[in-house]
C-alpha positions as CSV (number, residue, x, y, z in Angstrom):
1,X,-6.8,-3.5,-4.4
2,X,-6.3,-6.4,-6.7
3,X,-3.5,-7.0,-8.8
4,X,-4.0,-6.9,-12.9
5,X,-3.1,-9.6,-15.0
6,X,-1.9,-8.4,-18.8
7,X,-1.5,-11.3,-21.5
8,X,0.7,-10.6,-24.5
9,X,-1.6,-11.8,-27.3
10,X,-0.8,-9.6,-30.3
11,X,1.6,-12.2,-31.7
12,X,0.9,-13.5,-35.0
13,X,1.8,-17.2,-34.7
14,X,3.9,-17.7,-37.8
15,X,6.0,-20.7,-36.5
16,X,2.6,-22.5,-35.4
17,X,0.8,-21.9,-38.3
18,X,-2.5,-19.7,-36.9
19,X,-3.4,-18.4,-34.1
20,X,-2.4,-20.6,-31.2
21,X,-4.0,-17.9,-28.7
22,X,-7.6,-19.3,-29.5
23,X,-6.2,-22.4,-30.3
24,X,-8.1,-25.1,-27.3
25,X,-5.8,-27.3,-26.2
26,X,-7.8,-28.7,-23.0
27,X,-10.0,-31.5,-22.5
28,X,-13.1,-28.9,-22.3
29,X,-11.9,-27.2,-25.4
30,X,-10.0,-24.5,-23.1
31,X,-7.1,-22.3,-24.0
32,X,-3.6,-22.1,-22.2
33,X,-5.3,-18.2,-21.7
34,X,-8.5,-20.0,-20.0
35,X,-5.7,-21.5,-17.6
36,X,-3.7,-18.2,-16.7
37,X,-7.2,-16.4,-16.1
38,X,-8.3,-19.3,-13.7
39,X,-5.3,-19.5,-12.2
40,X,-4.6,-15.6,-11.9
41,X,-8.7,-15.4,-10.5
42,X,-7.5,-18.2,-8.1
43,X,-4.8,-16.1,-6.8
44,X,-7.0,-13.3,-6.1
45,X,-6.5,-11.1,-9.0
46,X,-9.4,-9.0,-10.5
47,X,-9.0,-7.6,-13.9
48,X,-7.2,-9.0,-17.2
49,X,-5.8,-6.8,-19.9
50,X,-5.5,-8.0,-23.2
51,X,-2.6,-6.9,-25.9
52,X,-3.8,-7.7,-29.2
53,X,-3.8,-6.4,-33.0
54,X,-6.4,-5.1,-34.4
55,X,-6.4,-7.4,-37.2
56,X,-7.6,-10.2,-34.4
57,X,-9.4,-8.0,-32.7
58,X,-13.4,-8.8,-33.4
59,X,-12.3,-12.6,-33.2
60,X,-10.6,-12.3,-30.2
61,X,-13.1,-10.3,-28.5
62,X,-16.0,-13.0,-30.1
63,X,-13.6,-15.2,-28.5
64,X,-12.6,-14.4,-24.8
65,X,-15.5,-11.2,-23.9
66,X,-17.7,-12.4,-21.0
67,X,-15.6,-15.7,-20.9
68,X,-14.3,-15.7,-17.2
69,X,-17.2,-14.7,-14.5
70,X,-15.8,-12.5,-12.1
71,X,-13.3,-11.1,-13.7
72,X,-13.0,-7.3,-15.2
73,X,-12.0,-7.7,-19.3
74,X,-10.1,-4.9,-21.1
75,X,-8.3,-5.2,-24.7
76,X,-5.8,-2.6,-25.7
77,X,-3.7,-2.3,-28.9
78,X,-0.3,-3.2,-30.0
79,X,0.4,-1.8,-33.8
80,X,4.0,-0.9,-35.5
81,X,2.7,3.2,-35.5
82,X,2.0,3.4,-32.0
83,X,5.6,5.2,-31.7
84,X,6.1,8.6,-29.5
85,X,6.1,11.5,-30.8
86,X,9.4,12.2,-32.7
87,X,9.7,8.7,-34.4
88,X,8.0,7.2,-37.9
89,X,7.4,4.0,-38.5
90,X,10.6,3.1,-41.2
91,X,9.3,1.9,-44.1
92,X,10.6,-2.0,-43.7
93,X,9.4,-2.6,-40.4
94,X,7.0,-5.3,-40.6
95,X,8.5,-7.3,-37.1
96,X,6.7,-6.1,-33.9
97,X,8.9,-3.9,-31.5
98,X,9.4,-6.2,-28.8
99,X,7.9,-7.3,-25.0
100,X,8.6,-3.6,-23.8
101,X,6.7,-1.9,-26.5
102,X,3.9,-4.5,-25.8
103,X,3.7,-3.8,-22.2
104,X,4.2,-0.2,-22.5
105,X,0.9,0.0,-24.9
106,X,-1.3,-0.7,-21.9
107,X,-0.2,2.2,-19.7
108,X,-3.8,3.9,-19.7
109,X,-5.6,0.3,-19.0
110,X,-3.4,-0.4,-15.7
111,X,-3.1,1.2,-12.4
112,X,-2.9,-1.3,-10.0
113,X,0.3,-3.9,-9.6
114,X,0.2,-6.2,-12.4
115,X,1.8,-9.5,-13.9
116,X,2.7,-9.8,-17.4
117,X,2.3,-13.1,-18.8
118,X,2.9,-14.5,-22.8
119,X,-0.6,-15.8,-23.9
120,X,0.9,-19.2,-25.4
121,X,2.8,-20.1,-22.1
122,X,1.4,-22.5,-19.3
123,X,2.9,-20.9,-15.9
124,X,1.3,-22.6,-13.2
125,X,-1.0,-22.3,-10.1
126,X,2.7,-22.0,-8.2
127,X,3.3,-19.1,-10.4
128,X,0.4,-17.0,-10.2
129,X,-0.3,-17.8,-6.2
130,X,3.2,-16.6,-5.4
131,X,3.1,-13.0,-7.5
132,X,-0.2,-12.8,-6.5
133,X,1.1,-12.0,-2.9
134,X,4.2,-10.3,-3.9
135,X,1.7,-7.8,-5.7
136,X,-0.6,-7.7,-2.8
137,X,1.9,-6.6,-0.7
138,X,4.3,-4.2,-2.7
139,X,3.7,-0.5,-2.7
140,X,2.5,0.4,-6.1
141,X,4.2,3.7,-5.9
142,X,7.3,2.1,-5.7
143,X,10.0,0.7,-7.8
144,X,10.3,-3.0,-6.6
145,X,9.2,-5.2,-9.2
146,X,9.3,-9.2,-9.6
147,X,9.8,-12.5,-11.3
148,X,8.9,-16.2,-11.6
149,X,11.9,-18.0,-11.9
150,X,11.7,-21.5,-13.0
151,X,14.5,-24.0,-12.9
152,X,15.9,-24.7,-16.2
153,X,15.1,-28.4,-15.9
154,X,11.1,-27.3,-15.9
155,X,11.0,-25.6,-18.8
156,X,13.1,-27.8,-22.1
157,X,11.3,-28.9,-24.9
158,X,11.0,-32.6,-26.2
159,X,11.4,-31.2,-29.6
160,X,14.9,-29.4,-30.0
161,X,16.2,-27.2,-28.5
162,X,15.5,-23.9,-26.7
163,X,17.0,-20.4,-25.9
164,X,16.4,-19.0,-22.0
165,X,17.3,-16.0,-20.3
166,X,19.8,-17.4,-17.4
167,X,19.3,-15.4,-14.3
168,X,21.9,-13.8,-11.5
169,X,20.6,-13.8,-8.2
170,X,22.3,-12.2,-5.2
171,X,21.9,-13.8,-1.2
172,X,18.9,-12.3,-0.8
173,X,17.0,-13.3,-3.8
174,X,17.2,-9.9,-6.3
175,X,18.3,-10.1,-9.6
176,X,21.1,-8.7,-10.8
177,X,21.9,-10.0,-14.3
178,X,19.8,-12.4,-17.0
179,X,22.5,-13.3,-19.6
180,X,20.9,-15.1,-22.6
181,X,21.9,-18.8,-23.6
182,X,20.7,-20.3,-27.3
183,X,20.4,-23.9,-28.5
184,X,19.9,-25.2,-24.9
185,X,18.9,-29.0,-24.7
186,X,19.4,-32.2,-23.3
187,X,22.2,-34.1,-24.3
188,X,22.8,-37.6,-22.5
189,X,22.4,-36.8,-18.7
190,X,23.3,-33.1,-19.0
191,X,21.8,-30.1,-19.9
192,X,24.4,-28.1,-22.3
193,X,24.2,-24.9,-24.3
194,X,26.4,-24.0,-27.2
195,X,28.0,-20.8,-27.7
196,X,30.5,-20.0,-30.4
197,X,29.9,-23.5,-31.3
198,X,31.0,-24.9,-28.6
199,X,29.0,-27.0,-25.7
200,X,28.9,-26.1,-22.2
201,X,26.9,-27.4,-19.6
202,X,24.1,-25.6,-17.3
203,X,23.1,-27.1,-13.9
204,X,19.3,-28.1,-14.1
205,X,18.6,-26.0,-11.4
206,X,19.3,-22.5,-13.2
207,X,16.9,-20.4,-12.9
208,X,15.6,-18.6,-16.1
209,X,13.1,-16.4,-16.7
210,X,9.9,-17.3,-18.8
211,X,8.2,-13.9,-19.6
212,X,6.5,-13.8,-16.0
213,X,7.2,-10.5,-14.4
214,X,5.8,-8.6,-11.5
215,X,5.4,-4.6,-11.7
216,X,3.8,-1.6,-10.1
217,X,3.0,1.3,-12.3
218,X,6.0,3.0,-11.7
219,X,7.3,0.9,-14.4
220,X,5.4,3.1,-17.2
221,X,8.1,5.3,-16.4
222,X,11.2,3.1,-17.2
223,X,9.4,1.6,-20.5
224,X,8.4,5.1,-22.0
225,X,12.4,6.0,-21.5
226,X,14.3,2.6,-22.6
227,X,12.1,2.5,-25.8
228,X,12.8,6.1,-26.7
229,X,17.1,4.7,-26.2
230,X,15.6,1.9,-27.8
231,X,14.3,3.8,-31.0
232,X,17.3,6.3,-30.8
233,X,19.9,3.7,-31.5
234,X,18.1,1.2,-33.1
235,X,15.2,2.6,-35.4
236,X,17.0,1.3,-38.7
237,X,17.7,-1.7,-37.7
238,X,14.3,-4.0,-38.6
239,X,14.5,-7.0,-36.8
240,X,15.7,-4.8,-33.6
241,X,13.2,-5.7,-30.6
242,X,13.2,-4.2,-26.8
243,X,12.9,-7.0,-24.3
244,X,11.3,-6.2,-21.0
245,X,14.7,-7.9,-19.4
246,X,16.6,-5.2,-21.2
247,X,14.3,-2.7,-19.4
248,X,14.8,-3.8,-16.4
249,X,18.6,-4.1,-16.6
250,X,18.7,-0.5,-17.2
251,X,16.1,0.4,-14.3
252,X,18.2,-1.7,-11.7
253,X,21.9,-0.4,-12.6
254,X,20.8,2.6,-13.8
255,X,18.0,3.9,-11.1
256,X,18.2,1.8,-8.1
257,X,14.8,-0.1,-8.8
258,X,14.6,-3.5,-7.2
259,X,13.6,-7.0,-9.0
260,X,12.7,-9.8,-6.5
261,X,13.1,-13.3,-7.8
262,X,10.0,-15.2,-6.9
263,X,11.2,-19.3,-6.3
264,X,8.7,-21.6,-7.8
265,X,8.7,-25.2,-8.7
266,X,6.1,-24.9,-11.2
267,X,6.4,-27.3,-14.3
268,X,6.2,-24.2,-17.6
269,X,4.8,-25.4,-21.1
270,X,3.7,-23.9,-24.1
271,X,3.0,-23.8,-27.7
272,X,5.7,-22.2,-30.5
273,X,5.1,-25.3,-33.6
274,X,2.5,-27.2,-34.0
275,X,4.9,-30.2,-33.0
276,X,4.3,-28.8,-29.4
277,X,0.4,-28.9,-29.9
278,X,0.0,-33.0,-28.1
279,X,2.5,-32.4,-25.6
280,X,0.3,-29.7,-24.5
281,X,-3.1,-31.4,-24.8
282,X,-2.0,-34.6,-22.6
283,X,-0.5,-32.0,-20.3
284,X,-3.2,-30.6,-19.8
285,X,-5.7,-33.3,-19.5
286,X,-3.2,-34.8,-17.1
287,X,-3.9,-32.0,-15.0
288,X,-7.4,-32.2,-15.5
289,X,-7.8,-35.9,-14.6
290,X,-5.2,-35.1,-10.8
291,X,-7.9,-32.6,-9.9
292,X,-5.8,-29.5,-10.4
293,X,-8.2,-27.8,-12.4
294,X,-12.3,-29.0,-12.6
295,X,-13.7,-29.6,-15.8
296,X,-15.0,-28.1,-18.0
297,X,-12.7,-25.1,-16.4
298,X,-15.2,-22.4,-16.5
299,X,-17.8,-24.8,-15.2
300,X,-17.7,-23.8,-11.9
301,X,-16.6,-21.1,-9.7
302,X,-12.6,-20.9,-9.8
């Protein structure tokens, strides 16, 4: 059974100024979504899942349908109204509900292991080759789940500075706490966050998570219940968002699920102003030009 791949790609790309999901960044006029397919493809997965709104949907589907050869397409919704039964949409929500709601929307379109990736991020062929066996191997009836981590030092921006989630990891490589850190960047020779307005200083090789997480099915289960705590508490408050770390905080303490933290030297980029757009490009051709990828991507058989 191969593993799934779904792709956040219901955001609305404010901060970037359009849609940065269609946006082609490569030297063949690819997409950072052209590289996660080809590199999720490569690591022998067999179906991707698309979140998106419908307000994109017939361009995105003009877009990305019969795209990648070999690989099964699905799209599934993400909308403000798709609430359980019990809730209403309050009448000043206009901010979307969060990474868990947007994984939890694609519980009919999955039942295999899966990976669930941001559409705007670069992860890596490290990335995807390392969950891909983690997902091969895991027992999709159970609750052990996964993530990338990165090192903190792979994944700064050039152009200010960034928030990550700063992961706990006990001896034998499980997770057991992602506290979040704002306005990280370089300054000098260190790496410093600030925190009640004052600095302190993170060792490069932290790991963080970037949005690259490992599941079996099981993990319907845990989403349906943390957003219905979610929307309990929370329903008035309209900028209010449940994050798929907050989810899995609750399954780990709360039920005895497992996370494994995957090690990978993989370099992350991606694409939140339009400041990051060239960074990107030369990245990318870069990788193009060392062989990593063939070009034009699609252009032969990944």
């Amino acid at each position: 059974m191969k593993p799934t791949l779904l792709v956040l790609a219901a955001g609305m790309g404010s901060r970037y100024g359009g849609l940065k999901q269609m946006d082609q960044l490569g030297p063949g006029g690819e997409t950072i979504i052209d590289y996660s397919v080809f590199d999720a493809k490569r690591a022998g997965f067999g179906k991707v899942v698309f979140v998106i709104r419908r307000a994109i949907e017939a361009d995105f589907k003009a877009f990305f349908q019969g795209r990648y050869p070999g690989m099964e397409i699905d799209f599934v919704h993400q909308e403000l109204d798709m609430l359980p039964e019990g809730f209403s949409l309050p009448p000043d929500r206009t901010k979307p509900w969060g990474t868990g709601h947007a994984v939890l929307v694609a519980k009919d379109k999955i039942d295999t292991p899966f990976v669930m990736i941001n559409a705007d991020d670069y992860y890596g062929p490290e990335a995807f080759a390392v969950m891909g066996d983690f997902l091969r191997q895991v027992d999709p009836e159970q609750d052990h789940f996964s993530m990338v981590g990165y090192k903190l030092v792979n994944t700064l921006s050039d152009h200010g500075s960034v928030s990550r989630g700063i992961c706990e990891v006990d001896a034998d490589g499980y997770l057991l706490s992602v506290t979040e850190r704002t306005h990280i960047a370089w300054e000098g020779e260190q790496i410093v966050f600030e925190e009640s307005g004052e600095k302190q200083v993170l060792a490069p090789d932290s790991i963080v998570s970037m949005n690259m997480f490992g599941f079996t099915p099981t993990v319907f289960t845990y989403l349906e219940q943390s957003f219905r705590k979610f929307l309990t508490e929370k329903l008035d408050q309209p900028k209010a968002e449940l994050y798929v770390p907050t989810v899995m905080t609750e399954a780990i303490e709360g039920h005895g699920a497992t996370l494994r933290v995957l090690s990978s030297d993989a370099h992350w980029f991606g694409v939140t102003y339009q400041e990051d757009r060239p960074v990107v490009v030369e990245a990318l051709a870069k990788l193009a030009a060392e062989g990593t990828y063939p070009h034009p991507l699609w252009g032969q058989p990944a």
